[in-house]
Phi, psi and omega in degrees: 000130162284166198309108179252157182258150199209109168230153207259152189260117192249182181256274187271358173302317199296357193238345167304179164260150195298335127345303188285304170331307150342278263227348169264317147313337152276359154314297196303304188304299205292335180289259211328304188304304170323308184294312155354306210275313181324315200252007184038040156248118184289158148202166181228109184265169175177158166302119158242107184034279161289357223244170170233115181231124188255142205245179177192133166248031184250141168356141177285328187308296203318276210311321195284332185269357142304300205292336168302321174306320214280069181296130195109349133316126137252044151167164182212137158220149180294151180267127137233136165293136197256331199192140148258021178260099190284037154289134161260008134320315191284324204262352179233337171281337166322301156338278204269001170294314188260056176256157153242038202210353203300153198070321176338202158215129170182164202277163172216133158272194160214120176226092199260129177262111171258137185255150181134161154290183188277055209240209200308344167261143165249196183313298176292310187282347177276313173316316180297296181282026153308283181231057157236343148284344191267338178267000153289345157276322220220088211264354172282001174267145168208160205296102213190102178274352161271296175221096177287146147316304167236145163258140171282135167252117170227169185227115180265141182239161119331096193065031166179131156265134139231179200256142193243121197245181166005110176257154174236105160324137160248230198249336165092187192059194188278169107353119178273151169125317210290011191235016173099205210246116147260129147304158175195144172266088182284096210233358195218163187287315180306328203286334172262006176253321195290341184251359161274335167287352161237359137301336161287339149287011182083345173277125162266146204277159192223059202302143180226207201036213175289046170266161183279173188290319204281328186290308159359268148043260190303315200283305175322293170341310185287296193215110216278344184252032189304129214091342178242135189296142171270188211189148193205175217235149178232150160000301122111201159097000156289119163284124194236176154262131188268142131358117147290142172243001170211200205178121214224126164042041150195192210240146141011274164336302180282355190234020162313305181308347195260317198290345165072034165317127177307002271322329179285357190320168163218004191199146176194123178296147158285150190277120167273113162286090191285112172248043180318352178229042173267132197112303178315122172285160206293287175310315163308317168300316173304324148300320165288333171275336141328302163308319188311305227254316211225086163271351170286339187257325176267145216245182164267168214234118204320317173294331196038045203255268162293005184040358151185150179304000000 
């Protein structure tokens, strides 16, 4: 199969400061590769120029239903290349072969990211003449730049035009590793849908007791170090094992032995006892353990208001 292309979208990573950001994008970069190796789906990620990408030569289904794993995505869209001919004649035809709408009548944008030097097209003049050719092929279209039915998205390279096709949610939040440590027991399906809403804040979980094998599992799809402490730089420039802060379904009491405090420490977060999922109703968990098992077919839900369908 040949190499298809994906670039991925974030929410609150893109509000960090860029330090910080860093440093969340290799969280994500260190999941993703690791989920990879777990699922024998190669992928290769890497930048173009604003951009984040993830590359392939694997199923298109395969990757896309990794990249649903990828916390800290809120959304991936696929790339096709369309012309290495920048006409745009080549290029609107191109448009509307893999269009499924041609004759409708319905409103279109147009939107171009150009990479690159500067050369005979800049942005604004290729759109346009974009998409006043698409409407000389395709004359039921007409122009509405606020909320088209459909937008063209293209990305001009040197010597290469594509189409940025089918956005897909992903699941949004952090990176796990980057918010520190929670212990947990996983001894119940709630008790694995409350540490995946907070593996979805960025922390990673750390079972320790009776949790089963099969919940371990489940949460490992989500986050491949699952278990393993995470690890942070002190004034410095030492690298430690951080400390647990909360705790999801077992006591205080039961997890003094777990939490791993420093003795040279001079400040020690206090231990939190953790209910993510007070409130929540039957159904709703149930829309979430769904999403939990199969996230490429149960999608999160766009307001993330109510959080999944």
């Amino acid at each position: 199969m040949a190499q298809q292309s994906w670039i991925l979208r974030f929410g609150e990573l893109g509000l960090k400061s860029k330090v910080v950001r860093r440093s969340f994008q290799r969280a994500l970069r260190k999941n993703l590769v690791q989920l990879s190796k777990n699922t024998s789906v190669p992928i290769l990620r890497s930048r173009l120029r604003d951009f984040d990408v993830v590359y392939s030569e694997a199923p298109t289904e395969a990757v896309e239903d990794l990249i649903c794993h990828g916390l800290g995505i809120v959304a991936f869209e696929r790339i096709v290349e369309l012309s290495e001919d920048l006409d745009p004649n080549l290029v609107a035809k191109q448009v509307l072969e893999r269009h499924s709408r041609v004759g409708e009548p319905r409103t279109f944008g147009v939107r171009i990211k150009r990479l690159g030097k500067k050369e005979e097209w800049d942005s604004q003049s290729y759109a346009r003449a974009l998409g006043s050719i698409l409407i000389e092929m395709d004359p039921s279209l007409s122009v509405d730049l606020s909320h088209p039915d459909w937008w063209v998205k293209i990305i001009l390279e040197p010597g290469k035009v594509s189409s940025i096709e089918k956005r897909t949610l992903g699941p949004g939040g952090l990176p796990t590793g980057v918010q520190g440590d929670v212990l947990a027991q996983l001894r119940t399906r709630d008790d694995v849908l409350g540490c995946f809403l907070i593996m979805r804040r960025g922390s990673r979980i750390i079972p320790v007791l009776e949790s089963k094998e099969e919940h371990i599992a489940v949460l490992k799809k989500w986050d491949p170090f699952i278990g393993v402490r995470s690890r942070t730089r002190d004034d410095k420039n030492r690298t430690f094992q951080r400390p647990a802060w909360g705790t999801v379904g077992l006591s205080i009491q039961q997890a003094q032995p777990f939490i791993e405090r420093r003795e040279e420490a001079i400040k020690t977060t206090p231990l939190c006892t953790l209910e993510p999922l007070c409130g929540w109703t039957e159904g709703e968990k149930l829309a979430l353990w769904k999403h939990l098992e199969s996230p490429s077919l149960f999608r999160p839900h766009p307001d993330t208001t109510t959080w999944f369908q």
